[in-house]
N, C-alpha and C positions, 0 to 999 in steps of 0.2 A: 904151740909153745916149744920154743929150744929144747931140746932134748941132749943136748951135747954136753953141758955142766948144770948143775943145779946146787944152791945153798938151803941145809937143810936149818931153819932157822926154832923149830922146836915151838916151844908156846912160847906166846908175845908176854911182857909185862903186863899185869892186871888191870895196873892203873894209868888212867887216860894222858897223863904228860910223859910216864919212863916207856909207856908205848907210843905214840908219837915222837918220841926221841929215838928209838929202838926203829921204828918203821923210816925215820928219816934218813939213818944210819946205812941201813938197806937200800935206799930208793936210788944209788948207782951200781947196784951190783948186779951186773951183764946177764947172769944167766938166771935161769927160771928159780923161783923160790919158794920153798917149803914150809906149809905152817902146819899145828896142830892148833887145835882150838876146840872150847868149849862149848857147849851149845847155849849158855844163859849168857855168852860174851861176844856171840855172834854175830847179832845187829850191830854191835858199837866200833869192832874190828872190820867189819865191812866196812862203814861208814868213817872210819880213819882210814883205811888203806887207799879209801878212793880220794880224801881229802890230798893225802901226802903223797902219793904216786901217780894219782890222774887216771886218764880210761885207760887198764891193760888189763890183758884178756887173763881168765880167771876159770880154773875149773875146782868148782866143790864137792867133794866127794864125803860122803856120810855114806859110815855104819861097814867101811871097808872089810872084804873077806868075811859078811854078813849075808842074811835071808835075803834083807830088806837094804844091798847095799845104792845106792843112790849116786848118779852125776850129775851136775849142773856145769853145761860149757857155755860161757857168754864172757860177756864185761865188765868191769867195775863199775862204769856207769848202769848199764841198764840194770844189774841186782840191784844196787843201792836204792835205784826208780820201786824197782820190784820185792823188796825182800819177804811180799807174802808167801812167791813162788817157792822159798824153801823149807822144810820143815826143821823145827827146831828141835828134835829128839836124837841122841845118839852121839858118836864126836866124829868127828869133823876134821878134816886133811883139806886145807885152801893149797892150790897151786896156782903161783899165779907168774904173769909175765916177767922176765927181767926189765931192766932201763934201756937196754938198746934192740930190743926184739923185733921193736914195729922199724928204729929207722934202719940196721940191717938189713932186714926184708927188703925195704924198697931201695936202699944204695946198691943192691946185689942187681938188680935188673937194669 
């Protein structure tokens, strides 16, 4: 993930349309992006992000500066395949790709 800029975008709208409007709004902004999120709104913010921004890469991190703190590095695709692999206790900090991250990387080479 870019590390050079990052938007911290805070918690998403609750409800499924002003977050999909919210997450659209986002889905050109170049550098890595910052979520907090709940853990009973989890599955359904996965499953909009990967709707509205497509496969970018994603690390979940629960329970930060904790006993029991947690990361999950993958994809949007394959969590949304997977989302038993997470547990749903605690909150939750999604960081996930910007819109130009993957093609970047390969225009660079």
């Amino acid at each position: 993930l870019d590390t050079k800029s990052f938007t911290f975008a805070g918690f998403l709208p609750k409800r499924g349309k002003h977050r999909i409007e919210e997450l659209k709004r986002l889905s050109q902004v170049t550098g890595t992006l910052l979520f907090y999120e709940a853990p009973h709104r989890l599955q359904e913010v996965l499953q909009d992000m990967y709707e509205v921004f497509g496969n970018r890469s994603i690390t979940v991190a629960r329970e930060l500066t904790k006993k029991f703190e947690t990361f999950v590095r993958t994809d949007l695709e394959s969590l949304v395949k997977d989302l038993e692999q997470l547990t749903y206790k605690g909150e939750f900090v999604l960081i996930v790709g910007g819109a130009d991250t993957v093609e970047s990387d390969t225009s660079e080479v």
